[in-house]
N, C-alpha and C positions, 0 to 999 in steps of 0.2 A: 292285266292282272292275272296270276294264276287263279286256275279255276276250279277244282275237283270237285265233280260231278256232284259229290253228296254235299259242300258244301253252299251250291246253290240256291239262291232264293229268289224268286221271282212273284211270292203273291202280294199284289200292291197294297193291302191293306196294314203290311208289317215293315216294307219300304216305306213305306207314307208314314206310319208309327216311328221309324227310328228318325227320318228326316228331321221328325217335329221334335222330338226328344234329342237332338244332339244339330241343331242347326248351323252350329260354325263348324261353314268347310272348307276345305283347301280345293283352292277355286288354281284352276292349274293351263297356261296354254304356253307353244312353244312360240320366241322372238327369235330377234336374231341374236340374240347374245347366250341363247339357251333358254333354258325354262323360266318362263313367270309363275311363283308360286307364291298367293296367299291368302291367310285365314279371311275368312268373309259370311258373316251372319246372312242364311239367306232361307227364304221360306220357298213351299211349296204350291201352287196353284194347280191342282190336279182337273180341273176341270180346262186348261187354257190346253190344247193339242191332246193329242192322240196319246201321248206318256205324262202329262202337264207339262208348267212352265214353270223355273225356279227364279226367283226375283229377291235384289237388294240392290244397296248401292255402296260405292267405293268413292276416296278422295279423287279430285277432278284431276289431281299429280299421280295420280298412280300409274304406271308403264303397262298396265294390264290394256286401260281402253286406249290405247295405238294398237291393241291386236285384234277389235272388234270385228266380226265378221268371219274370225279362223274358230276355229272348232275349241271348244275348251272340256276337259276334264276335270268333275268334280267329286270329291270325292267326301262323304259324311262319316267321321269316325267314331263309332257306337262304343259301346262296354267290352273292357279287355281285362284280362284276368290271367297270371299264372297256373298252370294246372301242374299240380305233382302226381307221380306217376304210383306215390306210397297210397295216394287217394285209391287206385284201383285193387281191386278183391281179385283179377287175374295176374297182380302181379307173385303173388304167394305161389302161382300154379307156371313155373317155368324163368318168371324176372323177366319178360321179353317185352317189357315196355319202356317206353324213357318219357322224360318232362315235356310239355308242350304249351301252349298259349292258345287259349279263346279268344274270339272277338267275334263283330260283327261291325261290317262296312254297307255300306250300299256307294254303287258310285255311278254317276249319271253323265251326259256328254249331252253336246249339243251346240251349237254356235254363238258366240258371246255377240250382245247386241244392248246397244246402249239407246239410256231415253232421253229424248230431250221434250220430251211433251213437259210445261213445268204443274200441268194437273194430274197426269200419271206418277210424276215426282213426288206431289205431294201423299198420295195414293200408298205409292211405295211406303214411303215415309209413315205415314199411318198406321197404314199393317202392322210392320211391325215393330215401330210402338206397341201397340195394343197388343202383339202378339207377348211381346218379353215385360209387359209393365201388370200382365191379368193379374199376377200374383202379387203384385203390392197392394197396400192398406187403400191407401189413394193413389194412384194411376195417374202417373203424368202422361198431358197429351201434349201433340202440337200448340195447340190452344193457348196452354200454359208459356208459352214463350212468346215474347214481343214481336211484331210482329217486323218489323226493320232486322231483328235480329232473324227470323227464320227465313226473309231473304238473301241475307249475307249469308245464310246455312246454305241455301239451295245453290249459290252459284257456285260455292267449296265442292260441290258433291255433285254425281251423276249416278241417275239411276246405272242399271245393268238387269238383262232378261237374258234368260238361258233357254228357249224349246229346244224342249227334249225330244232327242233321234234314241239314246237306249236309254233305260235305266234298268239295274242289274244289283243283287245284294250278293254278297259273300259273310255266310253265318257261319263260322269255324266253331261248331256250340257243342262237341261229340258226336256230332250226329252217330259218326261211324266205330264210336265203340260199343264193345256189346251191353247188353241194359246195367247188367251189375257195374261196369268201369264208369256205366253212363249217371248211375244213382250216386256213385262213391264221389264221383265229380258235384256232384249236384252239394252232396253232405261236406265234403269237403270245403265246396266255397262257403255255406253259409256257418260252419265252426272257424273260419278265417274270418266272416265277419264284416272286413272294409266296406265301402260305399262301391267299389269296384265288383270288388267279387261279389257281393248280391245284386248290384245289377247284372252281371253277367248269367249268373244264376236265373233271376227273372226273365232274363232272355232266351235261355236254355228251355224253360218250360215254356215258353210262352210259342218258340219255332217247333217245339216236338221233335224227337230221334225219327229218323227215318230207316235207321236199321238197327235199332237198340229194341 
């Protein structure tokens, strides 16, 4: 991934924020027919290694687990936003600016590793359940299902565990324009309004300019 310097982020506290705020990620490794690439809801375990461990699970048919064991890239895709250039107050002062896009990614690697423990499975399972169900009235669990049926679930599915060797964000938020381009971006997104651009917005303040 390209990288530019000012775009960098590394404090885990805002990698760990966007993971959990945008979990379905494009889980990525190479076969022999080219790339395997697909979406895959997966959470974070920051306490399991030295980076954490990201953990969920895929259909038992999916071509991803015949490549268990090879290194896989993941990659979690955060708030992304058009930026116009008429947003910036130094465009008045010369025109020497053009359109660009915001976002922020975080992308992580590490070795794809499959579970067959079926009490880790069910673990997995749990998580996150609970992770994507907090926000309902009533909270469906495992529980709630027969239980004939969540064995015929477990044998359809395999877990999958990722320890993490890097984890790395890329926050393209303006860091690198000067304050006024960096406020006109800010005012910009939220008179635009969508669900996009103020999260992107809220991201913007939440990483801080590094040269604005």
């Amino acid at each position: 991934m390209y990288q530019p310097a000012h775009f960098v982020e590394q404090r885990p506290e805002l990698l760990h924020a966007l993971i959990a705020a945008y979990p379905l990620a494009s889980l990525m490794l190479v076969g022999p027919d080219g790339i395997e690439a697909n979406p895959v809801p997966l959470l974070l375990d920051p306490a399991r290694g030295p980076l954490g461990t990201l953990y969920g699970h895929v259909a038992i048919n999916n071509p991803l687990l015949a490549l268990a064991g090879q290194p896989a890239l993941v990659q979690f895709h955060g708030p992304d936003a058009y930026v116009s250039p008429g947003w910036y107050p130094s465009k008045q002062a010369g025109g020497k600016v053009v359109p660009t896009w915001n976002y922020a990614l975080v992308e992580a690697r590490g070795p794809l590793q499959t579970v067959s423990n079926p009490t880790r499975l069910e673990a997995i399972l749990s998580a996150l359940t609970d992770r994507f169900e907090a926000s309902q009235p009533e909270p469906w669990t495992l529980d709630h299902a027969p239980a004939d049926f969540r064995s015929q679930l477990y044998r359809a599915i395999v877990g999958i565990e990722i320890p993490l060797t890097s984890l790395t964000g890329k926050f393209k938020l303006s860091q690198n324009r000067p304050a006024a381009d960096y406020a006109g971006t800010l005012a910009g997104l939220a008179a635009e309004g969508s669900p996009h651009a103020l999260a992107v917005a809220d991201w913007m303040q939440r990483t801080k300019p590094l040269t604005a």
